[in-house]
py3Dmol code that shows the C-alpha trace and the ligand (Angstrom):
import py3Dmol

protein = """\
ATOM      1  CA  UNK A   1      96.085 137.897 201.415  1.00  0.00           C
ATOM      2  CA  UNK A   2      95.663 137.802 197.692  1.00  0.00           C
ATOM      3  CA  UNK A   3      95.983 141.226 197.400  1.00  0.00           C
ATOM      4  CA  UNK A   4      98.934 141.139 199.300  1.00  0.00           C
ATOM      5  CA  UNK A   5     100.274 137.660 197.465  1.00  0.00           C
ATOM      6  CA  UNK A   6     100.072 139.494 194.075  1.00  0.00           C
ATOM      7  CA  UNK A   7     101.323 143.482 195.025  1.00  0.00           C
ATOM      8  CA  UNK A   8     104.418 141.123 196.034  1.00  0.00           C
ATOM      9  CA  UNK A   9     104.888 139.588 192.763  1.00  0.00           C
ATOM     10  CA  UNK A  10     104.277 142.799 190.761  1.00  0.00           C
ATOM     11  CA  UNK A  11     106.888 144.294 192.677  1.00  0.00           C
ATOM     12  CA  UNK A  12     109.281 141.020 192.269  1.00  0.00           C
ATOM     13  CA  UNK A  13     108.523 141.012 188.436  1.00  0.00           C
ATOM     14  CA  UNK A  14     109.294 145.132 188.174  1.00  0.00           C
ATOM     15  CA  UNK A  15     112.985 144.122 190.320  1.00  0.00           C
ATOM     16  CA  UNK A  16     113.404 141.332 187.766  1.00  0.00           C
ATOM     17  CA  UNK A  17     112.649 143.682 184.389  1.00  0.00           C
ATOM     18  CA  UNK A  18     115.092 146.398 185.835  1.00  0.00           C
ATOM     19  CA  UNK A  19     118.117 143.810 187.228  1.00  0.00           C
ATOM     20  CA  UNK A  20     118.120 141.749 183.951  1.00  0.00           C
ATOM     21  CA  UNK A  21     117.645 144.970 181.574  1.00  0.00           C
ATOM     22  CA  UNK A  22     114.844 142.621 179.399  1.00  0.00           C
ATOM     23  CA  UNK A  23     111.895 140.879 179.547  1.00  0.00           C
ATOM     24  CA  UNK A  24     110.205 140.366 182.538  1.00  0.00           C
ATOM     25  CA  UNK A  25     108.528 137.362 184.656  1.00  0.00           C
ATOM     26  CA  UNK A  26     104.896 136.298 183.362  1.00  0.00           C
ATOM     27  CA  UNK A  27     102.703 136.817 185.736  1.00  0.00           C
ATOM     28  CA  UNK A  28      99.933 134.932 186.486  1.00  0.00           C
ATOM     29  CA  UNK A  29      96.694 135.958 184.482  1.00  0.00           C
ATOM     30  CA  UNK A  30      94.053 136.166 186.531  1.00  0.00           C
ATOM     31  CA  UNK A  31      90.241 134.846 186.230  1.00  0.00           C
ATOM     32  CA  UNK A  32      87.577 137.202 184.714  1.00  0.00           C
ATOM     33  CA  UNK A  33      86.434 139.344 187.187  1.00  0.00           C
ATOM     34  CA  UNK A  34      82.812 139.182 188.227  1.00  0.00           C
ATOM     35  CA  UNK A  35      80.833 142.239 187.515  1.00  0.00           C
ATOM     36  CA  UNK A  36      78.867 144.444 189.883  1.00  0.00           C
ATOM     37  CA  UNK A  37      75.293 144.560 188.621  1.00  0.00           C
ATOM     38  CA  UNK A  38      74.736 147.705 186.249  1.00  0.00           C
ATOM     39  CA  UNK A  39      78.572 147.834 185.765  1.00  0.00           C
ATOM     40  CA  UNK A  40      80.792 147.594 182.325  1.00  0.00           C
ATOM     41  CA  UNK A  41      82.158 144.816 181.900  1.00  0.00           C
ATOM     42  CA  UNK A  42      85.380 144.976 181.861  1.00  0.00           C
ATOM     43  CA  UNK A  43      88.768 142.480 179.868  1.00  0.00           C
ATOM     44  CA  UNK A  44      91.670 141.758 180.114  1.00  0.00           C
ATOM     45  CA  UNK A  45      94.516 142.538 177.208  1.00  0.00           C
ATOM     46  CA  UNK A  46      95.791 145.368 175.165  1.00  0.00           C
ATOM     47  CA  UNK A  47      99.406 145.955 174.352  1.00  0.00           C
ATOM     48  CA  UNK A  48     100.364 146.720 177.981  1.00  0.00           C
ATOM     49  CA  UNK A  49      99.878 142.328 178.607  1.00  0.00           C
ATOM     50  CA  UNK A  50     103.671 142.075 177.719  1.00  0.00           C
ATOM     51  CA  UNK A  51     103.920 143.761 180.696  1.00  0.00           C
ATOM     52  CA  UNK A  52     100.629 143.821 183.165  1.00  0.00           C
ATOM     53  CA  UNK A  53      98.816 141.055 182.000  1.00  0.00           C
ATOM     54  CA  UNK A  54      96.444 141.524 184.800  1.00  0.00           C
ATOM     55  CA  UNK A  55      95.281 144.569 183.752  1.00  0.00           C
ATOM     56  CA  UNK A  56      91.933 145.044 182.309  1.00  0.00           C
ATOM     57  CA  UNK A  57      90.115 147.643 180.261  1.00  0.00           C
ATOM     58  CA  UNK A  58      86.573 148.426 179.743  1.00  0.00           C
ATOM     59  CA  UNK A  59      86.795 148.753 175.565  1.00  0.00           C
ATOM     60  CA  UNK A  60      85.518 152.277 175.346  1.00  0.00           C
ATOM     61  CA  UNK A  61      88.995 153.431 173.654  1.00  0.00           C
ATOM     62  CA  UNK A  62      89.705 156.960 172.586  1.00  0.00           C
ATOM     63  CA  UNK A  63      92.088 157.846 169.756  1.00  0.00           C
ATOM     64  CA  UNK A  64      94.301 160.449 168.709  1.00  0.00           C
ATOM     65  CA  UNK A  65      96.606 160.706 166.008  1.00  0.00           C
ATOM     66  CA  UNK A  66      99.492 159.298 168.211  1.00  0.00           C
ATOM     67  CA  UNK A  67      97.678 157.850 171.141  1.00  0.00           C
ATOM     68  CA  UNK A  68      95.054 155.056 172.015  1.00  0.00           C
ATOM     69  CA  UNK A  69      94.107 155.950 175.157  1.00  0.00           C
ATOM     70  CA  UNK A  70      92.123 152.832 177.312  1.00  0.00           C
ATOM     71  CA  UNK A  71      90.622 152.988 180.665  1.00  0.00           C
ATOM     72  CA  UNK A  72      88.687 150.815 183.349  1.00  0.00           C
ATOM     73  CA  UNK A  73      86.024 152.578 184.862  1.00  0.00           C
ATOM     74  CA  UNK A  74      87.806 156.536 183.852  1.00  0.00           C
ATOM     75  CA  UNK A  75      85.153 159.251 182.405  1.00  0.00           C
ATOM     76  CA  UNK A  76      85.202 159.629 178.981  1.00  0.00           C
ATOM     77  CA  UNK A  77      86.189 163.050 179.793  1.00  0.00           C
ATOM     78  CA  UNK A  78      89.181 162.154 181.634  1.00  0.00           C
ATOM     79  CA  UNK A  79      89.958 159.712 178.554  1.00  0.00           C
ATOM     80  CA  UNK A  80      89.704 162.641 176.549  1.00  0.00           C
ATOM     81  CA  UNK A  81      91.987 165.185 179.097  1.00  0.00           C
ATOM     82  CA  UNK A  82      94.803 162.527 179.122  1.00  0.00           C
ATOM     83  CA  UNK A  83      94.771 161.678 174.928  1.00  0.00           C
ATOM     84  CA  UNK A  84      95.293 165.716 174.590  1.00  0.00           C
ATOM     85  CA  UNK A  85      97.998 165.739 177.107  1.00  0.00           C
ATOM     86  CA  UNK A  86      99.634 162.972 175.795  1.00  0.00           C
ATOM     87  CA  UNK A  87      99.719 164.571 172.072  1.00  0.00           C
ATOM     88  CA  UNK A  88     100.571 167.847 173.738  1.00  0.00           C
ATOM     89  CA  UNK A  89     103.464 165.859 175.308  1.00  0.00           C
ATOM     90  CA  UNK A  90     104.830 163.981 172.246  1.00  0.00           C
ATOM     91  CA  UNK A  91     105.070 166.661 170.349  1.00  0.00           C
ATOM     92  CA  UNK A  92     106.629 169.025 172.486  1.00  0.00           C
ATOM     93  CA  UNK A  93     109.343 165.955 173.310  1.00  0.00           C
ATOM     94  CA  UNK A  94     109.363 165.513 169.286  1.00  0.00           C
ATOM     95  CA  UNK A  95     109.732 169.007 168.644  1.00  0.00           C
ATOM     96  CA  UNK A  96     112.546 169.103 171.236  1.00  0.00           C
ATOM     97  CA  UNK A  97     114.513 166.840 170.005  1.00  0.00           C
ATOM     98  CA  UNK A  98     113.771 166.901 165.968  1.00  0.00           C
ATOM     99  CA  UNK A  99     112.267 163.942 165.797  1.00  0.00           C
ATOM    100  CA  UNK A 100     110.867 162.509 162.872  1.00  0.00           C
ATOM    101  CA  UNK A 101     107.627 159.988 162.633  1.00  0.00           C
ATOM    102  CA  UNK A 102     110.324 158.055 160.367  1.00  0.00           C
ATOM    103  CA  UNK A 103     112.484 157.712 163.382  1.00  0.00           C
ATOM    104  CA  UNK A 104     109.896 155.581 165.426  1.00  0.00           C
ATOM    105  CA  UNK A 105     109.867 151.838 164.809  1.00  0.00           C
ATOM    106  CA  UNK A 106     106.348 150.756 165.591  1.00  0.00           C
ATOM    107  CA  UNK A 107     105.531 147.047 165.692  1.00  0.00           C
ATOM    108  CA  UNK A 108     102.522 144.880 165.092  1.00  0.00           C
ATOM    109  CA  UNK A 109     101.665 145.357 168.762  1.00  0.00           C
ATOM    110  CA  UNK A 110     100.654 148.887 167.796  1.00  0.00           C
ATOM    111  CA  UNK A 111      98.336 148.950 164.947  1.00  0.00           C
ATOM    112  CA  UNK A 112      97.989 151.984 162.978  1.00  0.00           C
ATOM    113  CA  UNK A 113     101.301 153.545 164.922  1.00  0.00           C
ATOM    114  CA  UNK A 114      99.795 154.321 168.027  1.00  0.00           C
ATOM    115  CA  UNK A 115     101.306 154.638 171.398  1.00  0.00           C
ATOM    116  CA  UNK A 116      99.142 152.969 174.084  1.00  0.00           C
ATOM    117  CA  UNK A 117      97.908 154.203 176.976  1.00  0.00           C
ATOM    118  CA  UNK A 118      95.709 151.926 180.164  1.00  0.00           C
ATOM    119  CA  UNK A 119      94.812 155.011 182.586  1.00  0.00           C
ATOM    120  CA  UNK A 120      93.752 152.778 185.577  1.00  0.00           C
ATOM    121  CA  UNK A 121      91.051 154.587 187.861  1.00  0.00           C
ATOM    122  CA  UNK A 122      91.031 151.825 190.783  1.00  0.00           C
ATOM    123  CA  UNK A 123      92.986 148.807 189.306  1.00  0.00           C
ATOM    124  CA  UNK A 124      96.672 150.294 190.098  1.00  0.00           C
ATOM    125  CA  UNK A 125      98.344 152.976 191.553  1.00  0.00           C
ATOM    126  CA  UNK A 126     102.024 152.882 189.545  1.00  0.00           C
ATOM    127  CA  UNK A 127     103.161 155.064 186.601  1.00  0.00           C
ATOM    128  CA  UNK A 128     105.596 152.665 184.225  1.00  0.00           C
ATOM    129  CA  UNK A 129     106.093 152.586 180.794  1.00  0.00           C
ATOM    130  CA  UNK A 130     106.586 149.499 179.010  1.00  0.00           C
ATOM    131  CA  UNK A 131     107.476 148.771 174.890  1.00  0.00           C
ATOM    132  CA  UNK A 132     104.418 149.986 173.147  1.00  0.00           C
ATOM    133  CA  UNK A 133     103.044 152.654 175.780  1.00  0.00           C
ATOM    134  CA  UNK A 134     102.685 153.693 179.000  1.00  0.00           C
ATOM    135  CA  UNK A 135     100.395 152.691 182.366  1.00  0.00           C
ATOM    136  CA  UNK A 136      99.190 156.350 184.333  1.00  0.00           C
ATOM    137  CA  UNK A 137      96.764 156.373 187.158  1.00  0.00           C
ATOM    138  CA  UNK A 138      93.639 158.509 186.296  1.00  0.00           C
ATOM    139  CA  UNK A 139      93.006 161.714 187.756  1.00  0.00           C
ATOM    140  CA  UNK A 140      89.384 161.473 188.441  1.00  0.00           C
ATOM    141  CA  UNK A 141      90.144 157.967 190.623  1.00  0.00           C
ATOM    142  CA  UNK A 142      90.130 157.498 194.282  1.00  0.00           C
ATOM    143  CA  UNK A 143      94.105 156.563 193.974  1.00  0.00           C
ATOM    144  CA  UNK A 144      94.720 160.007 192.528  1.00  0.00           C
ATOM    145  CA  UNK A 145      96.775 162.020 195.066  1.00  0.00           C
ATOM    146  CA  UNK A 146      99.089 165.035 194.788  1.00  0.00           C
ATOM    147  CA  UNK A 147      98.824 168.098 192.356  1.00  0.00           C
ATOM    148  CA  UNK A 148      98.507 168.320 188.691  1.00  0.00           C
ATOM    149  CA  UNK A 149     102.124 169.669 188.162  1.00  0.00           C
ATOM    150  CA  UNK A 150     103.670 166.369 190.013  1.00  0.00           C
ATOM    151  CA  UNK A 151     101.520 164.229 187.883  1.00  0.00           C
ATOM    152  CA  UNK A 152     102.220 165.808 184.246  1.00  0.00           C
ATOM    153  CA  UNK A 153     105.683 165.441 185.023  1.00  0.00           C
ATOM    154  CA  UNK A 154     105.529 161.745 185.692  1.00  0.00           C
ATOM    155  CA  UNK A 155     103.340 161.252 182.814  1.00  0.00           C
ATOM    156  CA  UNK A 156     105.900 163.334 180.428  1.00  0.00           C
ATOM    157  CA  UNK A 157     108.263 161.142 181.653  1.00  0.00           C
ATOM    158  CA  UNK A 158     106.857 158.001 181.102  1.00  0.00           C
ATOM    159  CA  UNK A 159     106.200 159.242 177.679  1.00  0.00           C
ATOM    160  CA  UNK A 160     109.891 159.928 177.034  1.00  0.00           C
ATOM    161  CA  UNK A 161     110.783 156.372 178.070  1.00  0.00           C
ATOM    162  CA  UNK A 162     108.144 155.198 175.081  1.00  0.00           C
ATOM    163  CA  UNK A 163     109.926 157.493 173.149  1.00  0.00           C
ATOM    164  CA  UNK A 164     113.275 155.652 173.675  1.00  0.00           C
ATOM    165  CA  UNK A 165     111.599 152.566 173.306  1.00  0.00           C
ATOM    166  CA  UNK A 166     110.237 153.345 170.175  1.00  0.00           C
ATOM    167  CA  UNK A 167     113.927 154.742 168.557  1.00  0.00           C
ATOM    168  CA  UNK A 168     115.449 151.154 170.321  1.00  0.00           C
ATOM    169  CA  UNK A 169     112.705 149.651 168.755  1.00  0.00           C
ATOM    170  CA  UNK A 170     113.558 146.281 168.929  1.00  0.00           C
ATOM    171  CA  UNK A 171     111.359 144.586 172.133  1.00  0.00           C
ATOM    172  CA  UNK A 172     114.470 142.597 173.055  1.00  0.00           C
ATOM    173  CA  UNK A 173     116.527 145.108 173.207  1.00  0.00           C
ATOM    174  CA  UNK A 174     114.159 147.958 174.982  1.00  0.00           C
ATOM    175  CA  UNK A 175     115.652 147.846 178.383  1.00  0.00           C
ATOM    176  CA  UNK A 176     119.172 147.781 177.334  1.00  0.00           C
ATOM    177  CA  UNK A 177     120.221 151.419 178.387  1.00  0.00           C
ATOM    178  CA  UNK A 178     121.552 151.967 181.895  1.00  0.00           C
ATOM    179  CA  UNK A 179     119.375 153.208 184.372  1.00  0.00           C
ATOM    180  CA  UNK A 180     121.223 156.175 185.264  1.00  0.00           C
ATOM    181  CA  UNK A 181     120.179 157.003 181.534  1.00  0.00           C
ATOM    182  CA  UNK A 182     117.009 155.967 180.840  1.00  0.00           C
ATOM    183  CA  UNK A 183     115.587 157.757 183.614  1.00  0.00           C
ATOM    184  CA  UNK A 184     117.486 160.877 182.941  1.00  0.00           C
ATOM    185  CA  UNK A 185     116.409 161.030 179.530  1.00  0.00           C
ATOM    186  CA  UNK A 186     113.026 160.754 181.017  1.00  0.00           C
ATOM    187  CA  UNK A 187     113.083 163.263 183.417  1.00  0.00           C
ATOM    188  CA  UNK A 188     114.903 165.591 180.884  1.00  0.00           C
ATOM    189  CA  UNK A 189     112.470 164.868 178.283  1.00  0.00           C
ATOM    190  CA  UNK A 190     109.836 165.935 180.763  1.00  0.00           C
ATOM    191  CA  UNK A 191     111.615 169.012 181.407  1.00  0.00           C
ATOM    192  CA  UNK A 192     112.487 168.157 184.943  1.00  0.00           C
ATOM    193  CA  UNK A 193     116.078 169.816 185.562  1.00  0.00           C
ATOM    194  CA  UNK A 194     116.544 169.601 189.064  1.00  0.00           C
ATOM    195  CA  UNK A 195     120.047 170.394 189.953  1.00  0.00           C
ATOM    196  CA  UNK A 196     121.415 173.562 188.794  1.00  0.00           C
ATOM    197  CA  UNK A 197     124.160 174.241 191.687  1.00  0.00           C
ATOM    198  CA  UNK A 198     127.328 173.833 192.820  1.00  0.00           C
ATOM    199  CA  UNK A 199     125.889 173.921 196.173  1.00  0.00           C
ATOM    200  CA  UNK A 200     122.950 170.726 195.829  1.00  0.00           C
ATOM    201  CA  UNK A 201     126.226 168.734 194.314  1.00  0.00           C
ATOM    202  CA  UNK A 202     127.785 169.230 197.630  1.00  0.00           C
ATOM    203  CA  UNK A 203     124.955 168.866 199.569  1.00  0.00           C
ATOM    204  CA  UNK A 204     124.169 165.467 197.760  1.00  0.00           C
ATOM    205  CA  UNK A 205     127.495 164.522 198.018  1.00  0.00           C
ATOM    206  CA  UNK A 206     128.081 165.106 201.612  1.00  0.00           C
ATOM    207  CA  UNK A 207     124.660 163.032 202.794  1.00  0.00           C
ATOM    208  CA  UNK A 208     125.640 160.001 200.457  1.00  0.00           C
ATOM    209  CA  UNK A 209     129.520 160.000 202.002  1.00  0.00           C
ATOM    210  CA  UNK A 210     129.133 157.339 204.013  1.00  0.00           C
ATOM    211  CA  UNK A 211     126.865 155.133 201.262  1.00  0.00           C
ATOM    212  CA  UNK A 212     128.284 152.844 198.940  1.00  0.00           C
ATOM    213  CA  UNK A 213     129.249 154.656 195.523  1.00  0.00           C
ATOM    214  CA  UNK A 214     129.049 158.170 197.405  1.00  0.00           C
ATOM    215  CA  UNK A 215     126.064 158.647 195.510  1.00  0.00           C
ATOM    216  CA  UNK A 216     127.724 159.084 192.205  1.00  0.00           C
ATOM    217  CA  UNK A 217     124.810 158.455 189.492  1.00  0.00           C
ATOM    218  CA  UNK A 218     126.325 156.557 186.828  1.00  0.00           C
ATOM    219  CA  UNK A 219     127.243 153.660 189.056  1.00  0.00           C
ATOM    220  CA  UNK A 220     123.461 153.085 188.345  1.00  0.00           C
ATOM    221  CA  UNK A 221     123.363 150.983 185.132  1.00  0.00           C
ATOM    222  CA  UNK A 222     121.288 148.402 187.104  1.00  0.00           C
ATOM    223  CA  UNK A 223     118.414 148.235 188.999  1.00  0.00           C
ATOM    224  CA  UNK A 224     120.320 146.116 191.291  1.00  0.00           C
ATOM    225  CA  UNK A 225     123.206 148.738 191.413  1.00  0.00           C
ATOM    226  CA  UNK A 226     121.560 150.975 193.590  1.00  0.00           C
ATOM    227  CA  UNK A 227     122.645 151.160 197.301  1.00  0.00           C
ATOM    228  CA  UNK A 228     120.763 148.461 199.144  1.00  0.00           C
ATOM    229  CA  UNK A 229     120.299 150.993 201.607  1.00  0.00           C
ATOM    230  CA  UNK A 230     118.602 153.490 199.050  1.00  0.00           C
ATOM    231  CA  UNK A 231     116.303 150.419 197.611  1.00  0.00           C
ATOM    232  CA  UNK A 232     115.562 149.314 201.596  1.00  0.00           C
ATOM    233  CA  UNK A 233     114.820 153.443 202.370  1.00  0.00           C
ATOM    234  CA  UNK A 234     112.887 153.847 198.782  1.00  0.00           C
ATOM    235  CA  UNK A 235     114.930 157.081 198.102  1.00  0.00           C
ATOM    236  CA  UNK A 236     115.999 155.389 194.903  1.00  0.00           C
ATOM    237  CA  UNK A 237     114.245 159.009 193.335  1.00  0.00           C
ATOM    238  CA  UNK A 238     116.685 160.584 195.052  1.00  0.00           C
ATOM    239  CA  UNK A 239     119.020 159.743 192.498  1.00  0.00           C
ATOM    240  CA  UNK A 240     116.679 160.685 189.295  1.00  0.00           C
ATOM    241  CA  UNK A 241     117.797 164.414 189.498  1.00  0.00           C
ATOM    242  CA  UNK A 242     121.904 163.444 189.088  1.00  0.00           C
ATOM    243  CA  UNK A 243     120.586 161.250 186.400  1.00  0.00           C
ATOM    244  CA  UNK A 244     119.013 164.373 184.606  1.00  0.00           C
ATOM    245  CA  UNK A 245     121.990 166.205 185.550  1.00  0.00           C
ATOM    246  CA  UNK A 246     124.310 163.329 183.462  1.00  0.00           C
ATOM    247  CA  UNK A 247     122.184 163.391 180.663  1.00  0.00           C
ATOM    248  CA  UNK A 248     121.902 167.096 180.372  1.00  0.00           C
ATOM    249  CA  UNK A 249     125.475 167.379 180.389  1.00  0.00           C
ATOM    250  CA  UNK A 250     125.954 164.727 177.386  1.00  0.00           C
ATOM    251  CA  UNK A 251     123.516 166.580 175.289  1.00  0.00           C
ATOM    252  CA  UNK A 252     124.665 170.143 175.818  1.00  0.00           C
ATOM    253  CA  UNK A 253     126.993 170.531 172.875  1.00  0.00           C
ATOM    254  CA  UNK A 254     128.181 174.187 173.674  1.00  0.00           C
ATOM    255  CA  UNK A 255     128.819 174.178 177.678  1.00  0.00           C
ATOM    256  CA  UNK A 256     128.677 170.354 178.030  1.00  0.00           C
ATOM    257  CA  UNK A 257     129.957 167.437 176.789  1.00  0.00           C
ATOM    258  CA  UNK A 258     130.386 168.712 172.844  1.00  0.00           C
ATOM    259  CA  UNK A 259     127.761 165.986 171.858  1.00  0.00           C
ATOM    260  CA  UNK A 260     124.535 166.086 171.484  1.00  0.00           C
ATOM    261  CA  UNK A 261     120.563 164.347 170.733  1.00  0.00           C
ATOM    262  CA  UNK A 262     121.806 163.066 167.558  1.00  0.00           C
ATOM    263  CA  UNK A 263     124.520 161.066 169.543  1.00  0.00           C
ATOM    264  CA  UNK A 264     122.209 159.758 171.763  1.00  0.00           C
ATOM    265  CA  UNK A 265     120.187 159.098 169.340  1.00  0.00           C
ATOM    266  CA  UNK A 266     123.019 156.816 167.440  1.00  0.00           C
ATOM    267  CA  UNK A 267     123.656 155.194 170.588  1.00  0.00           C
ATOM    268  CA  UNK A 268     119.666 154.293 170.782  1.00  0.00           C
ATOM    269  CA  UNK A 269     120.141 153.061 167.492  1.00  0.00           C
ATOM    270  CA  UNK A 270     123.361 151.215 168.532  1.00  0.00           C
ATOM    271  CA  UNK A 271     121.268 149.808 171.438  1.00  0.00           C
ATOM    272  CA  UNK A 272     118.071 148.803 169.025  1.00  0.00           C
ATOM    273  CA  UNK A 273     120.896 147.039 166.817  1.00  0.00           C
ATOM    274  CA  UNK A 274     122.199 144.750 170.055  1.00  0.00           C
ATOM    275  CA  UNK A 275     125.172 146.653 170.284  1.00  0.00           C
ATOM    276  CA  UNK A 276     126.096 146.581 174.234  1.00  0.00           C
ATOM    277  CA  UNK A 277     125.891 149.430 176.266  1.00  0.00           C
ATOM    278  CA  UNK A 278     129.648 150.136 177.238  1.00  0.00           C
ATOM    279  CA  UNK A 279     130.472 150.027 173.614  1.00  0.00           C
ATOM    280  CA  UNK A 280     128.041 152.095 172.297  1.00  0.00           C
ATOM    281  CA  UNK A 281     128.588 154.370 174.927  1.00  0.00           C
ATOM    282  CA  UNK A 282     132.322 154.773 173.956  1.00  0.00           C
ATOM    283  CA  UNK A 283     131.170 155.036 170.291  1.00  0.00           C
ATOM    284  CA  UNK A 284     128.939 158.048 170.730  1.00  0.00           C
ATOM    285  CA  UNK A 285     130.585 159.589 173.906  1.00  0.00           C
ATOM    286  CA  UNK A 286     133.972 159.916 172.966  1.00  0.00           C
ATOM    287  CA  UNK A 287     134.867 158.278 176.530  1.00  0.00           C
ATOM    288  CA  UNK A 288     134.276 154.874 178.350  1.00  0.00           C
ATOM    289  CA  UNK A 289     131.139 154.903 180.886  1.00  0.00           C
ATOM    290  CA  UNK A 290     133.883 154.250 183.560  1.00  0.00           C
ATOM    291  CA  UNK A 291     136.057 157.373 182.351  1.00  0.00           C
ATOM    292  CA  UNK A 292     132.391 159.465 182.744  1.00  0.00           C
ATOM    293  CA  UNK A 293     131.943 157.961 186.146  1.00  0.00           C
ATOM    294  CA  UNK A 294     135.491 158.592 187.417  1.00  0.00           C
ATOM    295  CA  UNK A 295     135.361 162.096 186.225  1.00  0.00           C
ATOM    296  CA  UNK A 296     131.968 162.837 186.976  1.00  0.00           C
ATOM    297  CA  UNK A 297     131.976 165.198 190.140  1.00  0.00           C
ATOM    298  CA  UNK A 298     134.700 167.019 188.873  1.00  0.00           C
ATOM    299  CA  UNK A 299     132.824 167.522 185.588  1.00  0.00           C
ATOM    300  CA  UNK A 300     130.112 168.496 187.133  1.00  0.00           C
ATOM    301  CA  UNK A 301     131.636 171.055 188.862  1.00  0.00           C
ATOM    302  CA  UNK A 302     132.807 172.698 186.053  1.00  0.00           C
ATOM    303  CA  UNK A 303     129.644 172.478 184.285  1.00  0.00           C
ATOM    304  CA  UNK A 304     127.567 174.126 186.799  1.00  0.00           C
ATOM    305  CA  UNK A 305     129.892 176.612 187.763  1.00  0.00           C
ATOM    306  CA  UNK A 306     129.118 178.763 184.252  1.00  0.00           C
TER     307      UNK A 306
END
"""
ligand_1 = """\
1
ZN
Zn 111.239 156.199 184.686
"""
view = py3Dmol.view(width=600, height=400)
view.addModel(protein, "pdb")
view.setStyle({"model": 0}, {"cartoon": {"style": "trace"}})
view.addModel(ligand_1, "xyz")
view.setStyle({"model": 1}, {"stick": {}})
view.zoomTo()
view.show()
C-alpha cells in the first residue's frame, strides 16, 4: 500500500515537472531506512534531492573527470563500467557538437564541475535526468532488463538532456524547452535517428489519423499536450523518433533547415536567459514554432526524399 501510495506520487510529481516546464512537487522525505544486519548503510541526499529526495546512496562514490558516479548497493565494478561510459558519452556528445567546458554553467550543487550520477540497483527502475545529473538503473540489479544497446541509448540520452541543462544553466529555467525538443535533442545526441523514410512518415501518419493532432510532433511543447489517448496507452515514445526527426532537420544546415548547433545553442542560451520559448524559437529559427508545425509534414517530405 505504501509502495503503491508513493509509485503514485512519483509519477504525479514527474506529470507536474513536465506540464508546468519547472520545478517540481516536494515529495515527502522518507524515514531512514533500517539496515539488514551485515549491510551498508545507506543515506539519503546528493544533488539528485532537487529531484528524488527519496533516493539514497551508500557513500562509496567514484569519480571521473566529468562524472561522480553514486550507487546503493551497485559493485564497485559496475560503478566503475558506468563512470567510463558516461565520459565516453560526454565526450563523444561534446565532440559532436564543439562544445567547450566554458560553455557549461555548473552551480554550487556540483562541486568541482561534476555531473552526477545515482545508478540505483533495487531502489528504482526509471531513467530521468534532472539539473545537475542523471538517475540510470544499474546493470548488475535485479530491475535490469533488456540488452546493453537499449540501455546505452537511454543513458546517452539522459546525458544529452544534462547537457542542455547545463548550457540553460539557470535551475529555473531548465525545463523551459518544449518537449518535442528536449527529447529530440536527446535522442539525437544519443545518436538515435529513427526515421529515415518517406514511407514510416506515412505509416505514422496514417495510424495517428484519427488522434488528436494527427500525430504531428511539435504540437508537443507540453507534457500535457500529448494525446490523452497516447498518455492513457503509454505510447507517448512513440512520438520520440518525429521528435529526433524535427531536431535533425533544424540542425542540418546543408539539406535541412540552413541552421544549425550553434543556433540551438543561442536559443539554449536564450532559454537560460528567461527568454520564452516561442520567441526564442523565432529568433534562432528564422520561423514561428506554429509556421514549423503547419509546415511540418510537408517539410518533412522534402527532407527525406534526398
Ligand atoms: Zn528524455
Amino acid at each position: 500500500m505504501k509502495t503503491t501510495l508513493s509509485l503514485t506520487l512519483i509519477a504525479l510529481a514527474l506529470i507536474f515537472v513536465q506540464c508546468s516546464g519547472k520545478g517540481q512537487e516536494p515529495e515527502p522525505i522518507p524515514e531512514e531506512k533500517e539496515e539488514e544486519p551485515g549491510s551498508v548503510a545507506q543515506k539519503f541526499g546528493g544533488s539528485w534531492t532537487s529531484f528524488r529526495p527519496s533516493l539514497f546512496h551508500d557513500g562509496a562514490s567514484v569519480e571521473g573527470e566529468n562524472f561522480i558516479v553514486y550507487s546503493d548497493k551497485s559493485s564497485q565494478a559496475w560503478r566503475e563500467t558506468i563512470l567510463g561510459l558516461a565520459e565516453e558519452s560526454f565526450l563523444d556528445i561534446k565532440t559532436n557538437f564543439g562544445l567547450e567546458d566554458s560553455d557549461f554553467r555548473f552551480v554550487s550543487t556540483q562541486p568541482n564541475r561534476k555531473i552526477h550520477i545515482l545508478t540505483n540497483y533495487d531502489q528504482y527502475n526509471r531513467a530521468e535526468a534532472y539539473r545537475d545529473g542523471l538517475i540510470m538503473r544499474s546493470k548488475d540489479g535485479p530491475n535490469f532488463f533488456g540488452d546493453h544497446e537499449t540501455w546505452h541509448k537511454v543513458f546517452q540520452h539522459e546525458i544529452t538532456h544534462v547537457v542542455e541543462f547545463l548550457i540553460i544553466g539557470i535551475f529555473d529555467h531548465s525545463w523551459a524547452n518544449a518537449v518535442w525538443m528536449r527529447e529530440g535533442f536527446a535522442n539525437y545526441g544519443a545518436r538515435n535517428h529513427r526515421i529515415q523514410t518517406v514511407a514510416q512518415l506515412a505509416e505514422w501518419r496514417e495510424k495517428m489519423k484519427a488522434v488528436e493532432g494527427g500525430g504531428n510532433p511539435i504540437e508537443i511543447k507540453l507534457w500535457g499536450d500529448f494525446p490523452a489517448s497516447v498518455i492513457s496507452n503509454n505510447t507517448t515514445t512513440e512520438y520520440y523518433g518525429f521528435f529526433e526527426l524535427a531536431v535533425r532537420y533544424l540542425l542540418d544546415e546543408e539539406k535541412g533547415n540552413g541552421t544549425s548547433f550553434e543556433d540551438l545553442k543561442a536559443y539554449f542560451d536564450d532559454l537560460g536567459a528567461g527568454v520564452d520559448r516561442d520567441t526564442a524559437f523565432r529568433n534562432h529559427f528564422g520561423m514561428t514554432m506554429t509556421t514549423f508545425k503547419n509546415n511540418f509534414w510537408a517539410l518533412m517530405e522534402r527532407y527525406l526524399e534526398d
